[in-house]
ROGU-829624 format. One record per residue (C-alpha): residue in one letter; x negated, y negated, z. Coordinates in steps of 0.2 Angstrom, whole numbers, m for minus. Last residue first. Example, Ala and Ser with C-alpha at 12.3 -4.5 7.8 and 13.67 -1.06 7.14 Angstrom:
2
PT r    c1    c2    c3
PT S   m68     5    36
PT A   m62    22    39
This chain:
498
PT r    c1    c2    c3
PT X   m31    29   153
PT X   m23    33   140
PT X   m15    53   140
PT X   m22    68   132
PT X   m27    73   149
PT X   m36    59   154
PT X   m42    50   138
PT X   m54    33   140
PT X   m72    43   140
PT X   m65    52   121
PT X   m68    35   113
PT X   m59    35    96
PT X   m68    22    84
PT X   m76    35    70
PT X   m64    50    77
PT X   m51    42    70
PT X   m35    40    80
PT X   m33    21    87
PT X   m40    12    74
PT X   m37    24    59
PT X   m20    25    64
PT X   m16     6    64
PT X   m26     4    46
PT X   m16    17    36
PT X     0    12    44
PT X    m2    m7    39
PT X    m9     0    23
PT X     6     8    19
PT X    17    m5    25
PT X     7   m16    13
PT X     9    m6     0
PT X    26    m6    m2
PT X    35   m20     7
PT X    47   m13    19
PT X    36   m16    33
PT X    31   m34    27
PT X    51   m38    32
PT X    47   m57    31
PT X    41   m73    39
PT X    40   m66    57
PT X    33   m51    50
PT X    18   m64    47
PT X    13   m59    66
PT X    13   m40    63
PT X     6   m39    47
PT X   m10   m53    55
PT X    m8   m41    70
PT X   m14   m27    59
PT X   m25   m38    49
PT X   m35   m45    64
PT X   m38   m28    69
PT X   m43   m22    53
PT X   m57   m33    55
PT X   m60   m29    73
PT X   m64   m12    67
PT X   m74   m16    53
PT X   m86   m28    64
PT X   m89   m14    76
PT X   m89     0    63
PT X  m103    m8    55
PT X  m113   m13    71
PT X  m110     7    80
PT X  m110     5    97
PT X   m91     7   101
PT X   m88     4   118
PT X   m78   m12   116
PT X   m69    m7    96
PT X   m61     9   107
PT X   m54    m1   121
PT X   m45   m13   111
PT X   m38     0   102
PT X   m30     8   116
PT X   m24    m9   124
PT X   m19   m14   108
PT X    m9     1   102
PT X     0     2   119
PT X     8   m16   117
PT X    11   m10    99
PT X    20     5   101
PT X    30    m6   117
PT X    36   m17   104
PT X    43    m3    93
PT X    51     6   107
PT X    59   m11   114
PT X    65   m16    96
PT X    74     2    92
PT X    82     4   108
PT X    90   m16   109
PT X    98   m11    93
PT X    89     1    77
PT X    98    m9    63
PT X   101   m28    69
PT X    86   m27    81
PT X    74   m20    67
PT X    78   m33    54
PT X    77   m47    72
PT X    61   m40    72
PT X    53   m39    54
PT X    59   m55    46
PT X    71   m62    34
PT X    88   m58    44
PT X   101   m56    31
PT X   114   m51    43
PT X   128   m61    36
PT X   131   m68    53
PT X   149   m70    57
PT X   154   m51    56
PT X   168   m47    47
PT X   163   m30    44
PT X   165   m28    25
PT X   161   m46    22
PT X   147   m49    33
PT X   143   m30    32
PT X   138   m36    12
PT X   124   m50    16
PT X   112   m35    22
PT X   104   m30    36
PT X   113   m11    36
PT X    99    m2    31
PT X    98    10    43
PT X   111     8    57
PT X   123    m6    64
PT X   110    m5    81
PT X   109     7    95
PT X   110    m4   110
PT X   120   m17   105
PT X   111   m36   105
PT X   118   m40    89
PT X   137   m39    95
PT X   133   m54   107
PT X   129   m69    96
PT X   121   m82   100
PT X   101   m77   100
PT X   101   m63    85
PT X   114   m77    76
PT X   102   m92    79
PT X    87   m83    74
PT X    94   m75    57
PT X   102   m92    52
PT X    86  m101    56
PT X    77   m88    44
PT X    89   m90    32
PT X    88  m108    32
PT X    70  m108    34
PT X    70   m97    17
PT X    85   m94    10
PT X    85  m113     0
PT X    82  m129     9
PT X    65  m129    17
PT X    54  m118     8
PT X    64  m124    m9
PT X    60  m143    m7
PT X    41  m138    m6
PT X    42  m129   m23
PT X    53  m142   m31
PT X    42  m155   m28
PT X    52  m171   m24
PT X    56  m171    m7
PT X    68  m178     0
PT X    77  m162     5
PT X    64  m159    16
PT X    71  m174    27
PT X    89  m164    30
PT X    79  m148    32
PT X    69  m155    47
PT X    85  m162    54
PT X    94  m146    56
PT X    77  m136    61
PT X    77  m146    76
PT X    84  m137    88
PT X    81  m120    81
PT X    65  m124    75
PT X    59  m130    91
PT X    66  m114   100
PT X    59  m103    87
PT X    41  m109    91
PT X    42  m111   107
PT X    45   m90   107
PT X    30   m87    95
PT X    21   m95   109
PT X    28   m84   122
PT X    25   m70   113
PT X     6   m76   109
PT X     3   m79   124
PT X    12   m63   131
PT X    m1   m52   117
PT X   m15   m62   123
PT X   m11   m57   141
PT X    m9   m38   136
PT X   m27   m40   129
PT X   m32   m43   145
PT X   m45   m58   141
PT X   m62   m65   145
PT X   m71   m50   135
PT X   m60   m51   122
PT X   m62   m68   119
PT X   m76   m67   107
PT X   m71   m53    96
PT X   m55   m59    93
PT X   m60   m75    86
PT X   m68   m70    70
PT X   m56   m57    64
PT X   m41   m67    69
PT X   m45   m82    62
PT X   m46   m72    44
PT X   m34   m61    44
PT X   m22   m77    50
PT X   m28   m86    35
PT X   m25   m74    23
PT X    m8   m68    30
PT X    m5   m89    27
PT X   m10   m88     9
PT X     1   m72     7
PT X    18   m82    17
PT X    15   m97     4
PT X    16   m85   m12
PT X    10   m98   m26
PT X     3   m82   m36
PT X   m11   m95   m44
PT X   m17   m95   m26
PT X   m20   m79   m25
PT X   m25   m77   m42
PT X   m40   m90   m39
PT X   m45   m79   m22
PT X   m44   m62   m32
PT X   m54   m68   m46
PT X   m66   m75   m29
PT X   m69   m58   m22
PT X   m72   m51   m40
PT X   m86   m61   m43
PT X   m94   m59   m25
PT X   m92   m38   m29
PT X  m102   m42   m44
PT X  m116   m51   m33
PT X  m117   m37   m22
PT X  m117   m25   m35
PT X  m132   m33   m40
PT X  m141   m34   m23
PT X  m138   m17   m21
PT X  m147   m12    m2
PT X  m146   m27     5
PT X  m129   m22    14
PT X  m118   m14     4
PT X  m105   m10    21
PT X  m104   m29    23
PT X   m98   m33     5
PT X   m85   m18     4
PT X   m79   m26    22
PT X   m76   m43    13
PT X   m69   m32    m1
PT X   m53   m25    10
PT X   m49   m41    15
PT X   m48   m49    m2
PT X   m41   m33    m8
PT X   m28   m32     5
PT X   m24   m53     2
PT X   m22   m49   m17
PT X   m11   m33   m11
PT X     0   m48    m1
PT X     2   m59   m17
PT X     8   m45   m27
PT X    20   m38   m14
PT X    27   m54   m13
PT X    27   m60   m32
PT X    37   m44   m36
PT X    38   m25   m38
PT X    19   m23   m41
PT X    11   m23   m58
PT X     8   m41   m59
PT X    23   m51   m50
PT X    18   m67   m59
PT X    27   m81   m53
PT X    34   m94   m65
PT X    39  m111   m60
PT X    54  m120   m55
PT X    57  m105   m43
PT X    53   m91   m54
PT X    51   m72   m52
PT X    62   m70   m36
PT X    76   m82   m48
PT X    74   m68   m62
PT X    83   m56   m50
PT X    79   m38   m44
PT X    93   m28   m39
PT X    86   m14   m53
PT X    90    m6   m68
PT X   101   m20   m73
PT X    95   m27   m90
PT X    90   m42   m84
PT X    73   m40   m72
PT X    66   m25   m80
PT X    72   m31   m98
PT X    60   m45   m96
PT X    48   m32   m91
PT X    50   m23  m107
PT X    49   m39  m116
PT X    31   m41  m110
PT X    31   m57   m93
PT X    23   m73   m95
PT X     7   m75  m108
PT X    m6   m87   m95
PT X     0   m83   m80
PT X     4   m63   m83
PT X   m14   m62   m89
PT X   m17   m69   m73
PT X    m6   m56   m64
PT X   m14   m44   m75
PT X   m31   m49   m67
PT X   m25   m47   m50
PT X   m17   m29   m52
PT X   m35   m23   m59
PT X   m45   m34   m42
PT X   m34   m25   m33
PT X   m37    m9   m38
PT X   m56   m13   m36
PT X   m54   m17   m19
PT X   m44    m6   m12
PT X   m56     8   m21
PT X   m70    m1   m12
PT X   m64     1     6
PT X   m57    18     5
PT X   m74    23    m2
PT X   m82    14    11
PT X   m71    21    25
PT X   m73    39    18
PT X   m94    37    20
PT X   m90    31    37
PT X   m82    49    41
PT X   m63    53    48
PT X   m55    48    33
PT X   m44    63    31
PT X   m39    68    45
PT X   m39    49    53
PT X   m26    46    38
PT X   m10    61    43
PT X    m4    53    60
PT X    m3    35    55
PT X     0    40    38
PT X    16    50    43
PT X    22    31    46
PT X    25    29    28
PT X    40    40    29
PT X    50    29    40
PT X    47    12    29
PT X    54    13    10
PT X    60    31    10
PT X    71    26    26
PT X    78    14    17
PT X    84    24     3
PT X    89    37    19
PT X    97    26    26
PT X   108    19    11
PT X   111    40     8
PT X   119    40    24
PT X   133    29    21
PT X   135    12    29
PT X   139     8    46
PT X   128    17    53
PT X   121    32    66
PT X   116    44    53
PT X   100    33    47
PT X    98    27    63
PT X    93    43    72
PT X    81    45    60
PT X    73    27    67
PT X    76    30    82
PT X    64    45    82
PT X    53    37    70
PT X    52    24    89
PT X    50    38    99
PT X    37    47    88
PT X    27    28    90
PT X    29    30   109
PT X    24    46   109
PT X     9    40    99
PT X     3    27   111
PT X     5    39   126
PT X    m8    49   116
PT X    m5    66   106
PT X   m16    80   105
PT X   m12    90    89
PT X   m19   109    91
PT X   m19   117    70
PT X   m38   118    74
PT X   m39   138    67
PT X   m48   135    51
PT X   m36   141    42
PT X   m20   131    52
PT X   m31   117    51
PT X   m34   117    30
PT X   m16   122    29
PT X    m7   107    41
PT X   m22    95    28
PT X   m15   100    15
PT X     3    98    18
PT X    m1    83    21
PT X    m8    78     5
PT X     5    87    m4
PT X    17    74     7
PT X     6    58     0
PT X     5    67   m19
PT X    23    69   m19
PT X    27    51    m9
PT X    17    44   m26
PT X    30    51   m38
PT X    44    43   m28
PT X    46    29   m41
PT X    45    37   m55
PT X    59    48   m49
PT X    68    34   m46
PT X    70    28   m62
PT X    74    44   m70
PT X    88    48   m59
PT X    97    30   m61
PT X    94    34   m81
PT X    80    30   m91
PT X    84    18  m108
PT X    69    24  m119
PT X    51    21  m125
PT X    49     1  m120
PT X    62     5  m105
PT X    50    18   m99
PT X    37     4   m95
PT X    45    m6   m81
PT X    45    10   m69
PT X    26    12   m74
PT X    24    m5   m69
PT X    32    m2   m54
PT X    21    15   m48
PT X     5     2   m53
PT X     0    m4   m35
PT X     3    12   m27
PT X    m5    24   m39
PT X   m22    22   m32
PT X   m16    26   m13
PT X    m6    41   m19
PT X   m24    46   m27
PT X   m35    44   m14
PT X   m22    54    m1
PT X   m22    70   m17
PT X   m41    69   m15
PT X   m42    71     5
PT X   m29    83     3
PT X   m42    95    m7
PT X   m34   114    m9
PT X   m16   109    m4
PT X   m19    94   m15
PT X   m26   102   m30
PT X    m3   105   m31
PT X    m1    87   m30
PT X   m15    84   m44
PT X    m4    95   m51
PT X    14    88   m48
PT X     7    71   m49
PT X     2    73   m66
PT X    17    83   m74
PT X    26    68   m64
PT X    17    55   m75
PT X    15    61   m90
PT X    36    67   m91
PT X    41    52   m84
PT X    31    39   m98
PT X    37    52  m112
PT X    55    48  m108
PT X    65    58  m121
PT X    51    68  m129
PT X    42    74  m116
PT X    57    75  m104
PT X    65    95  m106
PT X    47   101  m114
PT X    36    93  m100
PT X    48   100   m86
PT X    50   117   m93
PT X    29   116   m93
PT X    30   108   m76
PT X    43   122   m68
PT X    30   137   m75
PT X    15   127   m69
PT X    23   125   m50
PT X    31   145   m50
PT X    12   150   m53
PT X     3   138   m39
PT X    16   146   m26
PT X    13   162   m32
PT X    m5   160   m30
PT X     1   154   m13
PT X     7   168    m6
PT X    m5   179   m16
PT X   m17   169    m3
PT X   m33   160    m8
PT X   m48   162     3
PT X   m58   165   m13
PT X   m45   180   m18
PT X   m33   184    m2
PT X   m24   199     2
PT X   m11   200    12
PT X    m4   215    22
PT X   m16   214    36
C-alpha cells in the first residue's frame, strides 16, 4: 500500500530512471563538445547501466565487453582534447558502473521475487574474511587512504563477481554465450595487436605513454623490441586476455559440437590468429599461463581419483618452496651467466626487474622481520617509495601475488587468502566428481586448471591487479563453486561444506 506500480515498475524508481535522463542530458551538453569520447561513452554506460536494474544479466555482458577496450578509449580522448586527472579516470571506471548496476539488479530482481536469502559456504566466509582485510587495509596504512582505495578499485571490487556471476550465468546456454563472447573479443584486441606489429603505436597513443597522463613508461612497451599492448593497458594484460580467449575458445569449440561444421572451422581460424599474436606479444609469463592451463586441464582429471586434493595443493607448495630456495642460493651465479648472453630479450629476464626483483622480493619477505607483521604496511603500499619514505631495506617492489599480499595485508591477510583457496578446491573438487553432465564436466575442470594456472603464475606477477584477468579469475572461481550448474546440494550440511 501506498505505492503504485506500472508494469511492476515502482514510481520509486521511475523517478530514479527520470533524475538518471535529466543528469545525462546536462552531462552530454557540459562534455559533448570538449571531450566527445567521455561524453559517448558515460551517456552510454549510464543507460545501459540504468536497463540494468531491469536486465542485470545484459548490464554484466556489457561490463565484460567493455573490459578490453576501456584503455583504448582512455588513449583516444587525447586525439580530441587534453582530458583532465577527472576525465581520465572516469573513463576508466565506466565499466565498474555497469558491473555495480548489474548487481544492483540482480538484489532488486530477488528482493521482488522474494529469494533475497544468501546462503553462504565456509568457502565464502573465508573469502568475506579475506575482503574484510582487505577494507581494513585501506585505512590501516602507511600511505593515504585514497592510495587504498585506487588500489582497492583495481582488486577488492572485483571480488563482488565471485558472489554476483553464478546469478546471472546460472544456465549452460549463459556459459556458451560467455564462452564465445570472450572469445571473439579477444580475437578483436588480437588483431589490433598485430596491426599494432606491423604499423607501431597511433600518435595518440604515443602521447599516452609521454605525455604524462599515466605511470606508464615507454620501456614496458619495448625492450629492444616493440611490444604491442593492443587496446589493453600494456603487453601483459594483452598477452594474458590472448591466453583467456585461447582458453575460452577451446571450450567455444567443445560446446559446438558437430552441429556447425562451418563455425567450427572459423572458430579454428581465430584460435590460431590468437596463438600467432601470442607469441608475436613476446610476453614470457603469458606463454607459460598457456602451458600451465593446458597441463593442468588434462591431468587433473586423472589424478583426482588417487589424490586429496589438499595433498596436491602441499605438493605443489612445497614444490613451489624448492623452488625459491634454489633461486635464492643460486640465483647470484645464474644472473652472473645470463649476462652473457647476447639476445637482449633473454639477458633482460635475468638481469633487469625481473629475477632480480623477484629474488629481491623473496630474500626480503624470508630475512627480514618487519615484513612478517600481522596486519601489513596497508593497501597499496608495495612500492619503491616506502623504501625511502620509511627506511625500510627492501623497496617492497615484490613482483608477485603473495609476498604483494604479505607486505599489505601481514601474516592475516596471506593465511585468509590461502585458506580461501584450500577451501575452494576441496569444494570444487567435489562438485566437478559428481557432476554427470560431459560438457560441464570437461568445462569445469578447464576453468580449474585456469584458476590455479592464475594462482600459480601469481608467482611471476600481481595477476590480481591485472584487469581483466582478475575479473575473470573471480568470474571463473565463483562459477565453480556457486553456480547451480556444478553446485552439488548432497555435499552441504547446513549451509556448511561437508
Amino acid at each position: 500500500m501506498g505505492a503504485y506500480t506500472i508494469r511492476g515498475i515502482s514510481k520509486w524508481e521511475l523517478s530514479l530512471a527520470f533524475l538518471l535522463i535529466i543528469g545525462l542530458g546536462i552531462l552530454a551538453v557540459l562534455l559533448g563538445a570538449r571531450n566527445p569520447v567521455l561524453s559517448i561513452t558515460l551517456t552510454s554506460v549510464l543507460l545501459w547501466g540504468l536497463a540494468g536494474l531491469w536486465k542485470p544479466r545484459i548490464a554484466f555482458f556489457l561490463f565484460l565487453a567493455l573490459l578490453p577496450f576501456v584503455d583504448f578509449l582512455k588513449r583516444l580522448q587525447l586525439a580530441f582534447t587534453a582530458p583532465s586527472a577527472l576525465e581520465w579516470n572516469l573513463v576508466l571506471a565506466s565499466p565498474d558502473i555497469l558491473l555495480l548496476s548489474s548487481a544492483l539488479g540482480v538484489v532488486l530482481q530477488r528482493a521482488l521475487q522474494g529469494r533475497l536469502t544468501v546462503v553462504l559456504t565456509r568457502t565464502d566466509w573465508w573469502l568475506l574474511a579475506f575482503l574484510a582485510s582487505m577494507l581494513f587495509s585501506i585505512f590501516h596504512s602507511v600511505f593515504p587512504v585514497t592510495v587504498g582505495m585506487a588500489v582497492f578499485k583495481l582488486s577488492g571490487l572485483y571480488i563482488l563477481i565471485y558472489f554476483l556471476a553464478p546469478a546471472l550465468i546460472a544456465k549452460r546456454q549463459h556459459l556458451r554465450f560467455l564462452l564465445g563472447m570472450s572469445f571473439v573479443l579477444s580475437l578483436v584486441t588480437a588483431l589490433y595487436g598485430m596491426w599494432q606489429t606491423v604499423f607501431g603505436m597511433t600518435w595518440f597513443e604515443k602521447m599516452w605513454l609521454t605525455g604524462g597522463y599515466t605511470g606508464q613508461s615507454i620501456e614496458t612497451i619495448i625492450y629492444y623490441v616493440f611490444r604491442p599492448f593492443s587496446t589493453l593497458s600494456g603487453p601483459q594484460a594483452y598477452a594474458y586476455y590472448l591466453v583467456i580467449g585461447l582458453t575460452f575458445g577451446r571450450m567455444y569449440v567443445d560446446s559446438l559440437g558437430y552441429r556447425n561444421k562451418s563455425k567450427e572451422i572459423m572458430c579454428y581460424v581465430g584460435i590460431l590468429v590468437l596463438v600467432i599474436a601470442l607469441g608475436l606479444s613476446l610476453v614470457r609469463t603469458a606463454l607459460l599461463f598457456w602451458g600451465l592451463i593446458w597441463l593442468l586441464s588434462r591431468y587433473l582429471p586423472k589424478i583426482r581419483l588417487r589424490y586429496h586434493p589438499i595433498m596436491l595443493l602441499l605438493i605443489a607448495t612445497s614444490f613451489t618452496l624448492i623452488l625459491i630456495y634454489v633461486l635464492l642460493r643460486f640465483g647470484g651465479p645464474i644472473q652472473d651467466r645470463a649476462s652473457d648472453f647476447g639476445i637482449p630479450f633473454i639477458r633482460r629476464a635475468f638481469t633487469l626487474g625481473t629475477l632480480s626483483d623477484r629474488l629481491r622480493g623473496w630474500q626480503g619477505a624470508v630475512s627480514d622481520s618487519r615484513f612478517w607483521t600481522p596486519l601489513g604496511y596497508g593497501l597499496g603500499t608495495t612500492s619503491f617509495t616506502v623504501m625511502s619514505k620509511y627506511g625500510l631495506t627492501f623497496d617492497l617492489f615484490s613482483h608477485d601475488e603473495y609476498t604483494n599480499i604479505l607486505i599489505e595485508q601481514g601474516v592475516i591477510g596471506l593465511m585468509l587468502f590461502l585458506g580461501f583457496i584450500i577451501s575452494w578446491m576441496r569444494r570444487v573438487v567435489l562438485n566437478l566428481q559428481a557432476t554427470q553432465v560431459p560438457f560441464l564436466k570437461k568445462t569445469g575442470w578447464i576453468l580449474m586448471g585456469f584458476s590455479l594456472s592464475t594462482l600459480l603464475v601469481g608467482l611471476l606477477g600481481t595477476n590480481l591487479k591485472v584487469s581483466p584477468v582478475n575479473v575473470y579469475f573471480w568470474l571463473v572461481v565463483g562459477l565453480l563453486a556457486r553456480s547451480p550448474m556444478w553446485r552439488v546440494e548432497q555435499i552441504l550440511v547446513g549451509g556448511k561444506d561437508a
